[in-house]
N, C-alpha and C positions, 0 to 999 in steps of 0.2 A: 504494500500500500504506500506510494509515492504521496506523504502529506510535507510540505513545509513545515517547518520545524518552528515555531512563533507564537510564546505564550506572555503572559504578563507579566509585567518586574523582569523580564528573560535580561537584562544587563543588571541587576542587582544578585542574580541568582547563578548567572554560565559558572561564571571562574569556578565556584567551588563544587558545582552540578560537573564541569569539567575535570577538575581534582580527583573526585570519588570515582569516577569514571575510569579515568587513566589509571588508580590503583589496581584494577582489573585489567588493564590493557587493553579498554577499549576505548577509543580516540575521540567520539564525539557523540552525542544525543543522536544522531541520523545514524551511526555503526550500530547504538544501542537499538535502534528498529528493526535493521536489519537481522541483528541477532535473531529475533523476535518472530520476523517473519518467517527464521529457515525453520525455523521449528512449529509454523500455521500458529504462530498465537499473534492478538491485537487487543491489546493489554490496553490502548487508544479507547477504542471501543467496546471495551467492557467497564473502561472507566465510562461511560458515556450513555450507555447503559443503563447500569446504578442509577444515578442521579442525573436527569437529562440537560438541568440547570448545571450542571459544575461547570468550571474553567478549563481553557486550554491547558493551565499550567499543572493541575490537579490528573490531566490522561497524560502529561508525557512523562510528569513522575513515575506515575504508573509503568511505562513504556523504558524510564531507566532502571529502577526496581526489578523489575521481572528479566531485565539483561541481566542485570547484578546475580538474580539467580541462578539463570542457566549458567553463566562463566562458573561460576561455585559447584554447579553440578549438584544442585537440591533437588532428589528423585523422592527428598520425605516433602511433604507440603508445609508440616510446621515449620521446618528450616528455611522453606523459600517466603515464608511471610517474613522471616526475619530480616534475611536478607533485600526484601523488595520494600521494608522498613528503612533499610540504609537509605535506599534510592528516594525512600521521602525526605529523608533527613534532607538529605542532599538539598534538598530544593527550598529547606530554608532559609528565611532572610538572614542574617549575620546581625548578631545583636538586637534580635528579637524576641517576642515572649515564645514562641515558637522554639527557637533556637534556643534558649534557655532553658526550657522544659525537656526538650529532647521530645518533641511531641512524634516527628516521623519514627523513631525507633520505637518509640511507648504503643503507636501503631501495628507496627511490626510483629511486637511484642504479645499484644492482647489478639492476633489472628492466630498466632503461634498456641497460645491457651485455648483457644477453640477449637482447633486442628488436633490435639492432643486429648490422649482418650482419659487423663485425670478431669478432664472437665467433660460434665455430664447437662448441665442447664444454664442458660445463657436468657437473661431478660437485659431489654432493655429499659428501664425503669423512666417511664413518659410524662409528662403533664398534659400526655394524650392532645399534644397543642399543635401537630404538625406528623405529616406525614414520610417525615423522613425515616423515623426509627420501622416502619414498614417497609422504605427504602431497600434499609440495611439488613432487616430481617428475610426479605424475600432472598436477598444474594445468599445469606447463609443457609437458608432453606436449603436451598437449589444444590448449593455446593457443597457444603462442606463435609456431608454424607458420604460424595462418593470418595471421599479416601478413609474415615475412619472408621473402623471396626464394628463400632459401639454406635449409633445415629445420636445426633448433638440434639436436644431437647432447648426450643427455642420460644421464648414467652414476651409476649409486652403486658405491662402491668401498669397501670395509670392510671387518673383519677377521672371517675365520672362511667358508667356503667353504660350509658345511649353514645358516648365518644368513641367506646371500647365496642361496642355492639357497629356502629356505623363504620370505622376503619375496617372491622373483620371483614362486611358487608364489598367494600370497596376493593377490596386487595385478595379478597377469596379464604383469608385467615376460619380458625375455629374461634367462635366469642363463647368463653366460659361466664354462665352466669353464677355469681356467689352470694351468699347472705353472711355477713357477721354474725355471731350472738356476742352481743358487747358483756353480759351474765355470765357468760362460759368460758368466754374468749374462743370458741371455735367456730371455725369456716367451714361451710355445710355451700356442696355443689348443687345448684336449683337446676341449671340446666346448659347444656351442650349445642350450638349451632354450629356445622361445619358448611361454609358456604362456599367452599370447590372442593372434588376429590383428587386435587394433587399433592405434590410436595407441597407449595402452600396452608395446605390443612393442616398441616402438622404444625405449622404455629399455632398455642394458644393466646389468646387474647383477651387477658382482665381487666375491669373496671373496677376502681375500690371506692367505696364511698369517701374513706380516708385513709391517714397513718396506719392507725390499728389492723385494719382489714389489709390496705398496702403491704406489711410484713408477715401478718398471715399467708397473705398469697404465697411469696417470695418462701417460707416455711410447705408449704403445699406440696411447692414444684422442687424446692431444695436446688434452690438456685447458688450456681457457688461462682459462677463470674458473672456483673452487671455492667450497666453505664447508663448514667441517670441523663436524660432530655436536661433542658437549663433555661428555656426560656417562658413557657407558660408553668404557671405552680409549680413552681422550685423549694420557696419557702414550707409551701402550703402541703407537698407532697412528698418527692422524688427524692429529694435531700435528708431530710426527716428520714423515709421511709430505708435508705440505704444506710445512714447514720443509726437507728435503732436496729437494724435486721444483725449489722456488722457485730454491733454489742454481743446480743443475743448468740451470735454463732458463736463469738470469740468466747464465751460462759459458757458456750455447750463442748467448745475443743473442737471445732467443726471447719475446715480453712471457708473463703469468701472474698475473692478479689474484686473488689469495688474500683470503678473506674469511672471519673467527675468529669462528662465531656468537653467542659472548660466554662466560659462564663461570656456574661454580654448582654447586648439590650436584645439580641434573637431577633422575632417578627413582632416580638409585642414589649412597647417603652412603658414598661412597668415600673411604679415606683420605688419598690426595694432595690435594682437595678441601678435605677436613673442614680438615686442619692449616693449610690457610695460612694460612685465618681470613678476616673477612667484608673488612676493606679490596682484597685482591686477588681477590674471588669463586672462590676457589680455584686450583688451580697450570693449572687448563685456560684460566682465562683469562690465565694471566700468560703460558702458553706462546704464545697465540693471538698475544699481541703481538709474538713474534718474529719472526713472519712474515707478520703478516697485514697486507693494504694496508688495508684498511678491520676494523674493529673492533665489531661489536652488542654488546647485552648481556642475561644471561641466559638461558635454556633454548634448544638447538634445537629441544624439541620441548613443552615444557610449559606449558601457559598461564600457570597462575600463575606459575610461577617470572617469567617475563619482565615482567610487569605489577609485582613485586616490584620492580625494576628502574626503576618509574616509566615506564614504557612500558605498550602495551596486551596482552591477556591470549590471546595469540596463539604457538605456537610459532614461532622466529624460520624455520627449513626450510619448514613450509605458509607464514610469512608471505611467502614470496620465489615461491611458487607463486601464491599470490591477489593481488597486487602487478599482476605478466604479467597474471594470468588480466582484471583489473577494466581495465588500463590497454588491454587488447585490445577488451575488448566499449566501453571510452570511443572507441577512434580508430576503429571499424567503424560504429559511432551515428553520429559527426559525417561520416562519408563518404556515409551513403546516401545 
């Protein structure tokens, strides 16, 4: 696929996108395609795919990540998420919050934990405010099965029960209806709608009326990696609900890698947000830090906002979808 190579900030980002490159020995973003293509993969267009809003600069990461695999010769998929984590890195601004966080390897990192058969449930923990974490959930659906063992068990968990019923609706999801008993404390299953018979059904999809029921669920399903939404009910939910659940497992001896997709004003200028002001990208990312084992930055679900961030122009929820999804079709290429 002969595309021009020309994404955003591209003279703030070559030199060192060029750098990581040449440690592999390969010479330029266009050698990096090529790789790509002897092997029938377009790591371009699955970025593009994913989330049909992202950036140019968000698929050719993609495009040097997934070369960085094949030169390493990652025939395991966990390995080539890590490795196609570098190729994000790479695409960092230099002395950004991005760049300081090490957001492209923490990336990396968290596809590698999915891809890997210690981990069993994977929610993304929503304020049900966008439909990106559906995004990111259908690429894992789809993919990350066909290499592991064990099938990855994939939930959205957010607030508001006709949110969680309507996403299911839209996207082909199962919508799990649940009741609290706020007296007992137990979560009692009302009822099951599964609205396609594909891989997509295999997503469950809950609505909590709150906290309490939020952590129940997350208890239910025995979720042991998340990543909380950040722009609609952060306070009111996701933050909460991943900050209490982490408690509780940590007292039961039970591991739980919590992941805080970063912070910001998202699609909606909420006032907890707006006041904290641009040093803390608002009170969802200051929350994120209380419990989060690893730390992104900016939007779950917005392009720009995360490229803002000196990163690329990808919702970080689809990015954690197209991560699996590229690092699957790099270890099923190097096995044929």
């Amino acid at each position: 696929m002969i595309r021009e190579v020309k994404f955003e900030s591209q003279d703030r980002r070559l030199a060192n996108i060029n750098k990581v490159l040449n440690s592999y020995g390969i010479a330029s973003i266009e050698e990096a395609n090529q790789i790509c293509e002897q092997y029938g993969l377009d790591p371009y267009l699955e970025c593009e795919q994913t989330q049909n809003i992202c950036f140019e600069n968000a698929k050719w990461a993609y495009v040097v990540g997934a070369a960085i695999a094949i030169k390493k010769g990652c025939k395991n998929a966990a390995d080539a998420a890590e490795a196609i984590g570098e190729g994000l890195q790479a695409f960092c601004i230099a002395g950004s919050v991005a760049d300081d966080r090490k957001v492209g390897i923490g990336h990396g990192n968290l596809a590698a934990r999915l891809l890997r058969e210690e981990t069993q449930c994977f929610a993304f923990l929503a304020g049900h405010e966008s439909f990106a974490a559906a995004e990111g959930a259908i690429k894992i659906a789809e993919m990350a099965n066909k290499v592991r063992k064990n099938p990855l068990r994939v939930i959205l968990n957010g607030l508001g029960k006709d949110a969680a019923m309507i996403i299911s609706r839209i996207n082909g999801f199962t919508y799990v209806q649940t009741e609290f008993d706020y007296f007992t404390g137990e979560l009692k299953e009302i009822k099951r709608i599964a609205y396609s018979d594909g891989p997509r059904a295999k997503v469950n999809c809950y609505g909590a009326d709150d906290v309490r029921e939020g952590v129940a669920i997350m208890w239910h399903e025995g979720v042991d990696v998340s990543i909380t939404g950040n722009s609609t009910n952060p306070t009111r939910f996701q933050h909460p609900t991943a900050g209490t659940y982490k408690k509780e497992r940590v007292l039961a001896g039970k591991p739980y890698f919590s992941v805080a997709s970063g912070g910001g004003t998202g699609r909606t200028l909420h006032p907890d947000n707006m006041a904290a002001g641009p040093a803390s990208y608002g009170m969802t990312d200051t929350m994120g830090r209380m419990h989060s084992d690893a730390q992104f930055a900016g939007s779950s679900s917005v392009p720009a906002h995360v490229e803002m961030m000196g990163f690329l122009g990808i919702g970080n929820n689809p990015m954690v979808g197209c991560t699996v999804a590229c690092a699957v079709d790099v270890a099923q290429a190097l096995n044929k």
